[in-house]
N, C-alpha and C positions, 0 to 999 in steps of 0.2 A: 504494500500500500504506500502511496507517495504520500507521506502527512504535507506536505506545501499547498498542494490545493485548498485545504483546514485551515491554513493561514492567511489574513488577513495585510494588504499593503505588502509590506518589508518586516513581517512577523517572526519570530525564532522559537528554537524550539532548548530544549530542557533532555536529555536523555539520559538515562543508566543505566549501565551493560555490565553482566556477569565481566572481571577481567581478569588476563593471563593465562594461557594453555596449561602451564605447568600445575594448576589449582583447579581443574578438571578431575572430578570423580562422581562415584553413580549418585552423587545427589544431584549433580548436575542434570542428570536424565533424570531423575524422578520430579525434578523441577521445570524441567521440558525447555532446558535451556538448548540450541542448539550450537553455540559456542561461546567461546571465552576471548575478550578482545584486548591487546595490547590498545595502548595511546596512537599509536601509526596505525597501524588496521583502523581505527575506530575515525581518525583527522580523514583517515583517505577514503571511507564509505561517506561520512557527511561532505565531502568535497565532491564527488562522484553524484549524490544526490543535489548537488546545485547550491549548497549553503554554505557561506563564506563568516570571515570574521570567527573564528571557530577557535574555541578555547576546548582542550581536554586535559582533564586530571586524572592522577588515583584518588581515590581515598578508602577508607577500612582497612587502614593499615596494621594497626596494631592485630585490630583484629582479623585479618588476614593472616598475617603470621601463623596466631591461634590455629585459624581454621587448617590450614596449613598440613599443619603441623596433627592435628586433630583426623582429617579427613583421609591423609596418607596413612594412618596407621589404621582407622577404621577400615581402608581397604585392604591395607595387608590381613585383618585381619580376619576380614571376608562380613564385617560387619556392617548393616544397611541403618547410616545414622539417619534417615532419611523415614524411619521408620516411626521418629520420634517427634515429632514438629511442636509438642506443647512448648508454651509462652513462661517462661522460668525467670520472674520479677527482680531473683536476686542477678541475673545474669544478665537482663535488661539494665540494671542499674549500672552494673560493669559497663556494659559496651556504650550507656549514654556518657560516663566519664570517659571513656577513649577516644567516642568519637568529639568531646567538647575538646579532650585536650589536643585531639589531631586538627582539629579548625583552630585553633590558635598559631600548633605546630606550622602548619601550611600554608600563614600569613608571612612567615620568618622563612622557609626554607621550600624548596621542591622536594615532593615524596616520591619516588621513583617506584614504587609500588604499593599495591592493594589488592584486595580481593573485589572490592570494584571499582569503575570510572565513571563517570559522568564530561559530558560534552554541551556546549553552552555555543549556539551557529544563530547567525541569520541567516532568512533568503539573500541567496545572491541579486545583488543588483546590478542588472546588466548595460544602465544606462549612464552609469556612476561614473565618471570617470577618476581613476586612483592617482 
């Protein structure tokens, strides 16, 4: 589906995409993800679909790591964490401190990985001259 037609003028859009090949495991299939995108695959599908001015990050850093780190061993050990999806309060309060302290982190420095990205594009304007 091309979302630009959805947009309005010289509108933009917002996206978030599982990231990284290497952080690929069967939750990824049970989540019906169909892949995992570096920051280059992801600038060069939104440039591809016509949207310029294009910012992409990681973030979930920390807790990428985790997951990491988490997900590999669940696969070695033939276990399906994917099986378990309940909402764990005390776990949620972790990962809202991670993620407040990686929005600070990411004002001061570039995080060169995550377990995801997000990408921030306008429509291309063709008439614009640069």
């Amino acid at each position: 589906m091309n979302v630009k037609k959805f947009l309005v003028g010289r509108g933009g859009i917002l996206i978030t995409v599982p990231a990284l090949s290497i952080l690929w495991t069967r939750y990824d299939i049970f989540c019906r993800h169909k892949r995992r995108y570096s920051r280059k695959q992801l600038i060069e599908h939104l440039q591809l679909a016509g949207f310029s001015q294009i910012k992409v990050r990681y973030f979930m850093f920390l807790p990428g790591l985790i997951l990491l780190v988490k997900r590999k061993i669940n696969d070695l050990l033939g276990q399906n964490e994917a099986a378990d999806l309940s909402v764990n309060p005390v776990i949620n309060s972790v990962m809202k401190i991670f993620m407040l302290m990686e929005y600070w982190l990411q004002k001061l420095i570039y995080i060169p990985f995550g377990s995801s990205i997000y990408g921030i594009a306008l429509v291309k304007d063709e008439n614009r001259i640069l």
